[in-house]
C-alpha positions in Angstrom: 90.6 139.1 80.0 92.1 137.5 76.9 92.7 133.3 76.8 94.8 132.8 74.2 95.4 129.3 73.1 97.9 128.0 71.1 97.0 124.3 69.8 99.6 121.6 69.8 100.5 118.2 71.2 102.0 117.3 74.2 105.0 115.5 75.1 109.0 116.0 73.9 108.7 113.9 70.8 105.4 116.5 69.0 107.7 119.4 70.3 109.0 121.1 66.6 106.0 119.6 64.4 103.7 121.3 62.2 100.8 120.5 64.3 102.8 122.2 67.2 103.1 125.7 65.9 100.7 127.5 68.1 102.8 126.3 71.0 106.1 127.7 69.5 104.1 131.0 68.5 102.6 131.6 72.7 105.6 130.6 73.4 107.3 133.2 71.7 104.3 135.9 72.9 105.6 134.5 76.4 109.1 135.8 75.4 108.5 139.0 74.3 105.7 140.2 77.2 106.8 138.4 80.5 109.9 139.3 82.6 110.7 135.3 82.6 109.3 133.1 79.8 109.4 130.1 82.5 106.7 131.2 84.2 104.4 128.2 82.6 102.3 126.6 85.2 101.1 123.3 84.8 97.1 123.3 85.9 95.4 120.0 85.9 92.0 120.9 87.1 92.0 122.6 83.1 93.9 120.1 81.5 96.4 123.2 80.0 99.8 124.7 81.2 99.1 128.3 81.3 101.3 131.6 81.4 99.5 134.8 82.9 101.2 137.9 81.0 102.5 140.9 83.1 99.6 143.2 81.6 97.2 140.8 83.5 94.9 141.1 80.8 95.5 137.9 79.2 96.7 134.1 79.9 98.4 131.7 77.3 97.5 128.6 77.5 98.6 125.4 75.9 96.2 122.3 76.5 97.7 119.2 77.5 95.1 117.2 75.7 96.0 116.4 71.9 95.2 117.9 69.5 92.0 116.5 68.5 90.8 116.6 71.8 91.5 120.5 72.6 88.3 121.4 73.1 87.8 119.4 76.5 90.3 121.6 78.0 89.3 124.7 76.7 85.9 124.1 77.8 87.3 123.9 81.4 88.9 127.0 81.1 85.8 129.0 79.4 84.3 127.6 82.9 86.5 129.0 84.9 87.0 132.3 83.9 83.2 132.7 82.2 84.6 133.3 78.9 82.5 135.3 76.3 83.5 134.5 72.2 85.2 137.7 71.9 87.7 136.5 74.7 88.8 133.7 73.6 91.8 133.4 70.8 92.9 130.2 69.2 96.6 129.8 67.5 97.0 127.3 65.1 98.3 125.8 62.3 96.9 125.6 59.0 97.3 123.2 56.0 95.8 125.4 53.3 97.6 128.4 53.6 100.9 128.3 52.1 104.0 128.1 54.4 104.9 130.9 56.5 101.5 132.7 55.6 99.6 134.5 58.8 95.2 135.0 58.3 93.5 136.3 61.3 89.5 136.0 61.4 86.6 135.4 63.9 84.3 132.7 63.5 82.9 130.5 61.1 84.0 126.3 60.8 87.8 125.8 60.2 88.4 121.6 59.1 91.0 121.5 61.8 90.6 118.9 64.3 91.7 120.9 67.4 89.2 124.2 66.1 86.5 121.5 65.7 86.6 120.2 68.5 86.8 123.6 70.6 83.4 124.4 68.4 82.0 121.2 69.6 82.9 121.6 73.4 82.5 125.0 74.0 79.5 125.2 71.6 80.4 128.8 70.1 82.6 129.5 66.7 82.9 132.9 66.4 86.1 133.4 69.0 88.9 135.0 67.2 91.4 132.4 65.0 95.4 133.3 64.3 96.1 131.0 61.6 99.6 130.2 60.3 100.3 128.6 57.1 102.2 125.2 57.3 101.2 124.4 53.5 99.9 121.0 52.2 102.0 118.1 51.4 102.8 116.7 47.9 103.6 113.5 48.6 102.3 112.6 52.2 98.9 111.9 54.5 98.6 114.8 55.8 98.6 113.2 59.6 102.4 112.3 58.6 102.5 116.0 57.3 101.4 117.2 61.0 103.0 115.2 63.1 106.5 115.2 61.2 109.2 118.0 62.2 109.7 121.4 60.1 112.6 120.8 57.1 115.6 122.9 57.4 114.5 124.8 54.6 110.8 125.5 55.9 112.4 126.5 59.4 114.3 129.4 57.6 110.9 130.2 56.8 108.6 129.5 59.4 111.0 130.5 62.0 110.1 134.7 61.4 106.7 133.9 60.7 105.9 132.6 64.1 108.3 135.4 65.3 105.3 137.8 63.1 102.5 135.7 64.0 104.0 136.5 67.8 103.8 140.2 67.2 100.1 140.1 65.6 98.7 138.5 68.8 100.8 141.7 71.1 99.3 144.0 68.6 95.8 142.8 69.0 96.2 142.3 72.8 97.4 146.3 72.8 96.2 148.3 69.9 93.0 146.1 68.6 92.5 143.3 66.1 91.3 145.2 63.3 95.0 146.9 63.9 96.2 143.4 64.0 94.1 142.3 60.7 95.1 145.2 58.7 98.8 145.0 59.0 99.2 141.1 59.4 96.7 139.3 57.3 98.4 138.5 54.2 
């Protein structure tokens, strides 16, 4: 079984940030592979809302925890299911790739709070990483950056990404990652 994790913040007001792209992006995997993309369930015991997909071979899950603090609830969810690295997939956003641009890769450190502290919970790195470019600021702390809603003009381009970014994850899930890699990284 696949846990696939996109990072992001909780609450109504984090909802179309940067920081909250890997929600929008399992959300949109939610879309495409269930009969009824409400069928989020809220889990307290892990600290996540999580979406079992039809195939039964994978759950989506978005921790309730912010950001900096995913790892605590992915750490509750390796527990429960016994999760082995090559299980577990993280979705996230990413300040140094330029807006719009998708990089999958397994292991290694990342710089990104919610990655780090996954590594530092969970105590393993090399789980599999679908990165999506949100580009660096100019003129702006990057927490600002984060935590600050897409432009209209970066939605127009964001918007098909996360729709791609979507499609890599089902491609992975159904025909490999190396599949996935080849055709998506970029």
């Amino acid at each position: 079984m696949k846990i696939i994790v996109g990072l992001g913040n909780p609450g109504k007001e984090y909802e179309t940030s940067r920081h909250n792209t890997g929600f929008m992006v399992v959300d949109e995997v939610s879309k495409q592979l269930t009969e009824n993309s409400k069928q989020w369930k809220q889990e307290k015991k892990m600290l996540s809302v999580v979406c079992s997909l039809l195939s039964d071979n994978a759950i989506l899950v978005k921790p309730q925890t912010f950001m900096n603090n995913s790892g605590q609830a992915v750490r509750l969810i390796a527990k429960s299911y016994n999760l082995r690295p090559e299980d577990l997939w993280v979705v996230h956003d990413d300040l140094d790739l330029e807006l719009g641009r998708i990089k999958i890769h397994a292991g290694g450190t990342s710089g990104h709070h919610g990655i780090d502290s996954i590594i530092k919970e969970i105590g393993m790195q090399d789980f599999l990483k679908f990165r999506l470019g949100i580009g660096r600021p100019k003129n702006q702390e990057d927490i600002d950056f984060l935590l600050s809603p897409f432009t209209k003009e970066e939605l127009i381009a964001v918007t098909p990404a996360i729709k791609q970014m979507a499609k890599a994850v089902i491609m992975a899930l159904e025909q490999g990652v190396d599949r996935a890699m080849n055709e998506f990284n970029r």
